[in-house]
Each structure stands twice: as C-alpha cells, then as structure tokens.
C-alpha positions as a Python dict, from the first residue, in 0.01 Angstrom:
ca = {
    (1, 'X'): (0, 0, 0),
    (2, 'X'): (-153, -172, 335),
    (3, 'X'): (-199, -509, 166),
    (4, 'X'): (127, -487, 25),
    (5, 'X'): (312, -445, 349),
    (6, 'X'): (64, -675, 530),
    (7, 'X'): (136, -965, 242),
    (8, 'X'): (517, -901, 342),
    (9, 'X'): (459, -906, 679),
    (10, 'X'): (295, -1252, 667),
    (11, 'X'): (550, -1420, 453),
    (12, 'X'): (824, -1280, 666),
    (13, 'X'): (732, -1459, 973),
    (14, 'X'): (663, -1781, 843),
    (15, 'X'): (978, -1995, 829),
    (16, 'X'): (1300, -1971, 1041),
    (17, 'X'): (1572, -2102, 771),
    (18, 'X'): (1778, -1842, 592),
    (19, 'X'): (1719, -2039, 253),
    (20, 'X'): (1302, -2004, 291),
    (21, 'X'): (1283, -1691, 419),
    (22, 'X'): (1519, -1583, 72),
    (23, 'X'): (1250, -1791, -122),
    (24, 'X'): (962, -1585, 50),
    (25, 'X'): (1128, -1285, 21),
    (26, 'X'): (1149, -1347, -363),
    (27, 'X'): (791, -1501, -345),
    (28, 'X'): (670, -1127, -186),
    (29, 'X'): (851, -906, -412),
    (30, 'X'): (677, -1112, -697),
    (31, 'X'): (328, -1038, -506),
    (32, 'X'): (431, -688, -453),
    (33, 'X'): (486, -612, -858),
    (34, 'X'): (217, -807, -939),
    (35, 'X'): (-36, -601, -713),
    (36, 'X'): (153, -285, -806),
    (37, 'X'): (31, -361, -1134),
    (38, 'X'): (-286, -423, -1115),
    (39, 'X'): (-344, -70, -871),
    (40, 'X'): (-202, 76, -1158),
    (41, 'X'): (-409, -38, -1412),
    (42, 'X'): (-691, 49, -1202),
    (43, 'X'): (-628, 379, -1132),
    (44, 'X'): (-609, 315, -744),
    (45, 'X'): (-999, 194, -760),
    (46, 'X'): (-884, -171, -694),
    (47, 'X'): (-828, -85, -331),
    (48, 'X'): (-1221, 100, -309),
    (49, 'X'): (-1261, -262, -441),
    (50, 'X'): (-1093, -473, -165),
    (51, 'X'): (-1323, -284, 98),
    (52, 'X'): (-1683, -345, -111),
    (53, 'X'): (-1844, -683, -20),
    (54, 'X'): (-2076, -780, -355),
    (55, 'X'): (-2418, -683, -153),
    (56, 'X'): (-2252, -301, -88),
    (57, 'X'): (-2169, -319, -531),
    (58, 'X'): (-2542, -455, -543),
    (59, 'X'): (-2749, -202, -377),
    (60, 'X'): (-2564, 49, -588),
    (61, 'X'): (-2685, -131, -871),
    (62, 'X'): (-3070, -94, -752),
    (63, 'X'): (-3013, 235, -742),
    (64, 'X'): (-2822, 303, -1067),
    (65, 'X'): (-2891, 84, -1387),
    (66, 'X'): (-3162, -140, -1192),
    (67, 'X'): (-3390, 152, -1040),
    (68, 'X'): (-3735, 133, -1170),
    (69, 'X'): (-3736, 257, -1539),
    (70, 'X'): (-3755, 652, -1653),
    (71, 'X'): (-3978, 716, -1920),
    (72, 'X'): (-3914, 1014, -2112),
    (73, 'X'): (-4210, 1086, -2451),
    (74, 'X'): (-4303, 662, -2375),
    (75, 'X'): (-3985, 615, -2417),
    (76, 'X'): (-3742, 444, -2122),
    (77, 'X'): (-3417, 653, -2100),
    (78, 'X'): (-3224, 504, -1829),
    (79, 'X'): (-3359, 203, -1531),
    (80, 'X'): (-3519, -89, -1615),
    (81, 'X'): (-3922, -187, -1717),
    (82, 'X'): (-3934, -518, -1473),
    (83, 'X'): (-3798, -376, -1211),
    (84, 'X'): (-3962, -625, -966),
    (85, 'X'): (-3794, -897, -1164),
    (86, 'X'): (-3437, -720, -1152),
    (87, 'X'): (-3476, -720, -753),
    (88, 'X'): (-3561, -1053, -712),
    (89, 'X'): (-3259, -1157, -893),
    (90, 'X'): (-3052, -937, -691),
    (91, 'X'): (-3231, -1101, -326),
    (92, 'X'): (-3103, -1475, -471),
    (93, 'X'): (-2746, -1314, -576),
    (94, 'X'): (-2677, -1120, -244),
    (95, 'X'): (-2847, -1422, -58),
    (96, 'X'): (-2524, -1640, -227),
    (97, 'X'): (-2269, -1364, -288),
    (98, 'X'): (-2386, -1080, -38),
    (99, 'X'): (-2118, -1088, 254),
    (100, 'X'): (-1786, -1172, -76),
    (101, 'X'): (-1577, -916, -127),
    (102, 'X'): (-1616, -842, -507),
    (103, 'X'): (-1266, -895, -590),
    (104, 'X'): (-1266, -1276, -439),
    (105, 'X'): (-1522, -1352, -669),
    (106, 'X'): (-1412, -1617, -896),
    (107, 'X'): (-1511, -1770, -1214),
    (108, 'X'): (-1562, -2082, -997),
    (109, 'X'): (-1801, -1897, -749),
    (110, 'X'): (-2014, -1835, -1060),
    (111, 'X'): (-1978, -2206, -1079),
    (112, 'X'): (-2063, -2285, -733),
    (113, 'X'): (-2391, -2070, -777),
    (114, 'X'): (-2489, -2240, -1039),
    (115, 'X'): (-2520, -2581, -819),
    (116, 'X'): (-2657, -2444, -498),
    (117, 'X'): (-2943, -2262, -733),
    (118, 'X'): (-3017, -2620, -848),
    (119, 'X'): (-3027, -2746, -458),
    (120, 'X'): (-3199, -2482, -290),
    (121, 'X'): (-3481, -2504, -640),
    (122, 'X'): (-3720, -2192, -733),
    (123, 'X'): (-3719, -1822, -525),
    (124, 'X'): (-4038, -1702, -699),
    (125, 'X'): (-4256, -1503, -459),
    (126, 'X'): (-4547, -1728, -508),
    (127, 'X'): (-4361, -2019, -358),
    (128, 'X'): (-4517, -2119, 6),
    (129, 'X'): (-4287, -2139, 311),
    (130, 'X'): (-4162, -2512, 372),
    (131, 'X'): (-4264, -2570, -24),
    (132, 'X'): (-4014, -2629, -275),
    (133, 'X'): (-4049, -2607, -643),
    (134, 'X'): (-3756, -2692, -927),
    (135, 'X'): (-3589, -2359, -1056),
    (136, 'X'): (-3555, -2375, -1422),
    (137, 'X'): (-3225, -2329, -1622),
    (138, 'X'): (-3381, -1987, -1774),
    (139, 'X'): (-3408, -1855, -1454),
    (140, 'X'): (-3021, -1879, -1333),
    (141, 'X'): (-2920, -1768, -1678),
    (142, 'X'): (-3117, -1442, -1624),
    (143, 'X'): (-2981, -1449, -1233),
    (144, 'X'): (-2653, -1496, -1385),
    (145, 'X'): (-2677, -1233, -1625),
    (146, 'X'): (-2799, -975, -1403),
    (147, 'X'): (-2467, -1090, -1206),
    (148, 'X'): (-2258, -1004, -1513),
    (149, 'X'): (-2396, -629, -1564),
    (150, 'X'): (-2318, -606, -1198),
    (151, 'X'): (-1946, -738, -1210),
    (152, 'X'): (-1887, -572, -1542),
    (153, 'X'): (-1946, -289, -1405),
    (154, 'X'): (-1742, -302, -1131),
    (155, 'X'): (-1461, -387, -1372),
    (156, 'X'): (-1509, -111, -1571),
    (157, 'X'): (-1505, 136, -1271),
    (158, 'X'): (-1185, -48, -1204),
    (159, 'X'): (-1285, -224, -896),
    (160, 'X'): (-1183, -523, -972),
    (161, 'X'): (-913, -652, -1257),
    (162, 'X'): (-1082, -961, -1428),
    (163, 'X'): (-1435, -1002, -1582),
    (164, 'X'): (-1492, -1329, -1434),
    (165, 'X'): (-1766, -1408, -1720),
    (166, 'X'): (-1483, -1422, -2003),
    (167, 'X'): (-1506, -1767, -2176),
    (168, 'X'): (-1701, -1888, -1847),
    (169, 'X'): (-1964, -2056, -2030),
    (170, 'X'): (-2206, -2025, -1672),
    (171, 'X'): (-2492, -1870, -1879),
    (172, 'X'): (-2657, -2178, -2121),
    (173, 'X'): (-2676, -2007, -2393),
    (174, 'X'): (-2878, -2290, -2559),
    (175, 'X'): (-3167, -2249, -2308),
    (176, 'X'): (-3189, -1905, -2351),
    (177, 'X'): (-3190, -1937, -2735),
    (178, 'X'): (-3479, -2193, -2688),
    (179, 'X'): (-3642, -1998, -2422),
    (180, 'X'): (-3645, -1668, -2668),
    (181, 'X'): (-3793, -1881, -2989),
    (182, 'X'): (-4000, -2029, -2767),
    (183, 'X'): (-4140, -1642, -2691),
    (184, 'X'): (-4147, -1511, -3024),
    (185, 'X'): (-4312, -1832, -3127),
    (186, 'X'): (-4634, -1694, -2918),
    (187, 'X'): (-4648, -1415, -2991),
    (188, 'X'): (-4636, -1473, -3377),
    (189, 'X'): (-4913, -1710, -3257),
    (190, 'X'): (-5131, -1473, -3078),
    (191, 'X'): (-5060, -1177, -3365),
    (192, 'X'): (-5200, -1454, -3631),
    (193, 'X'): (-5530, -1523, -3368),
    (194, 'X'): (-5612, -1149, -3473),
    (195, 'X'): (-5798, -1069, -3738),
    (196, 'X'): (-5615, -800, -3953),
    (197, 'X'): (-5637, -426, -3894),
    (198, 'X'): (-5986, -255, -4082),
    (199, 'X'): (-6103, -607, -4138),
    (200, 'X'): (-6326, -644, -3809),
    (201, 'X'): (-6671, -640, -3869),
    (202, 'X'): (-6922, -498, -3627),
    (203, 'X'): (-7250, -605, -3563),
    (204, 'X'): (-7545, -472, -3402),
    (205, 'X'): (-7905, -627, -3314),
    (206, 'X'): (-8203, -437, -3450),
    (207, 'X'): (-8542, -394, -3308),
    (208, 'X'): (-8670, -630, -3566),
    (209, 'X'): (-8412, -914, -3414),
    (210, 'X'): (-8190, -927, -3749),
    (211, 'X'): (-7847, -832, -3716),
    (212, 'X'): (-7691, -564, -3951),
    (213, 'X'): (-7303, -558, -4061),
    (214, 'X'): (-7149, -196, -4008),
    (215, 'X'): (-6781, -75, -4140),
    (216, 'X'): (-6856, -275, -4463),
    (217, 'X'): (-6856, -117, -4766),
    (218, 'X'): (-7173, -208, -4928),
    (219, 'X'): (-7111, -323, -5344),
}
C-alpha cells in the first residue's frame, strides 16, 4: 500500500483551508478504493507492474513467446519462425516505449507512436546512416501488433488493468487486409507459373543431336 499512503500524503499537504483539505481528503479516499480495487482484481501483480518499465516487460518477451522458434517433427511448438523480424520490432518499440512504466501506457501513447513512426520514416537494417527512407503503414501495424501480444500479456498476468488496444483502432486494419491479398495474390501467381505435378517433361540430348522426351507415356 506505498502508493496509497504516498497519494495521501501528497494531497494532504497541498492546500491550507479546512474546506480543501475536506475536498482532498474525499478526493484520496476515492483514489484509495479505486486502487484498492484494481490490486484486487489483479491479484497484487499490479504493484510487480508499477516497478516494470515496458523495455524490462520486452526483453521477457524475447525470451518467452518471441525466442527463436522450436521445432518439434517440422513442426513449430512454441517461439516464433522470423525471429529477426520480431526483434526488430521490439528495437523501434523499446526505442519509443523502453524507459515507460507499462502501466502509464495509454491508448494515446499508442497514438503518439503512431506519428513519431511516420517522422522518424523506415528502421530496416538496410537503411544507411544519415539516409532516410518512408516507413510504410504495414510496417507500424505489424510494430503495433507485436506491441499488443506484449501488453496483452502483461494484462493477463495482471500487470496492468486495461488492454489499451480495446476499440483503439491504432492497427489499419484496411492496410493489412490489402497487404495480405496483396500476398496471397502472388503466390496464387507463382503456384499457376508451375507446371502441374507429373506433367514436367524431361529432355535429354542424344549423341545423334536429336532430343528425346522421357516420363511420357508413349501411345
């Protein structure tokens, strides 16, 4: 109950006058059963919460549901298959995020990272130093949603009280829809480019310089 007591300490010693210090005495005992509250409902992890800044929550993501992915019979069982991807969304977040503590983390932070994204323009490891290259909208989407696994999760482990992502319409979901047909658009292309599977015919050069068909069947 430390922030309790230090809320009510700082709302005590504001004002002189009998009449505000009743009105922030009432103000503080609202504070106090609204915090109360929300410890509850968190099983007491809210306050493991109030000491983790978002780069701490982060690197326990790269190590949990962002470590490189574990294949068990070709099949991944836990991690994730671009893992290099996943940790250069985490550098941009923590670069933006990194010293918050997770539970000041607002909807309008998500917000805010959307704009400077736009300003500061692509991260991509190719880019030179001193060059600067536009970021595209399917790129903070995917930033963004690698942000919302993270802060998810810390809401489910009861670190923090509100999923900031509710109804905050930061991810375009528009541009990812495009971006996706755009992708499976491709690769129907490149599957029709093939030629079907038993069809292929191979051919050999004889000695004699005429070319024979093999893996025909022969009428």
């Amino acid at each position: 109950m430390d922030r309790l007591d230090r809320i009510l300490r700082r709302f005590r010693g504001a004002v002189e006058d009998d009449g505000e210090i009743l009105r922030y005495e009432v103000l503080c005992g609202d504070e106090r059963d609204r915090l109360i509250i929300e410890i509850n409902k968190s099983h007491g992890q809210i306050q493991t919460g109030e000491r983790m800044t978002f780069s701490m929550l982060a690197d326990m993501s790269s190590k949990g549901f962002y470590k490189p992915a574990v294949l068990a019979n070709g099949r991944k069982i836990e991690g994730v298959r671009s893992h290099n991807t996943a940790m250069n969304h985490l550098k941009v977040l923590k670069q933006f995020f990194g010293k918050k503590m997770v539970g000041q983390i607002t909807t309008q932070s998500l917000r805010d990272y959307r704009t400077w994204r736009f300003k500061i323009g692509s991260r991509h490891p190719s880019i030179k130093p001193g060059e600067k290259k536009e970021v595209s909208i399917s790129t903070i989407n995917r930033e963004l949603s690698a942000m919302r696994r993270i802060m998810r999760h810390a809401y489910a482990q009861g670190w923090i009280t509100k999923d900031i992502f509710f109804k905050s319409d930061v991810i375009q979901t528009s541009a990812e829809i495009a971006r996706k047909e755009d992708v499976c658009q491709r690769r129907r292309r490149f599957a029709s480019s093939r030629p079907a599977r038993g069809t292929e015919k191979k051919y050999e050069r004889t000695r004699s310089g005429k070319t024979e068909h093999h893996g025909q069947n022969k009428s």
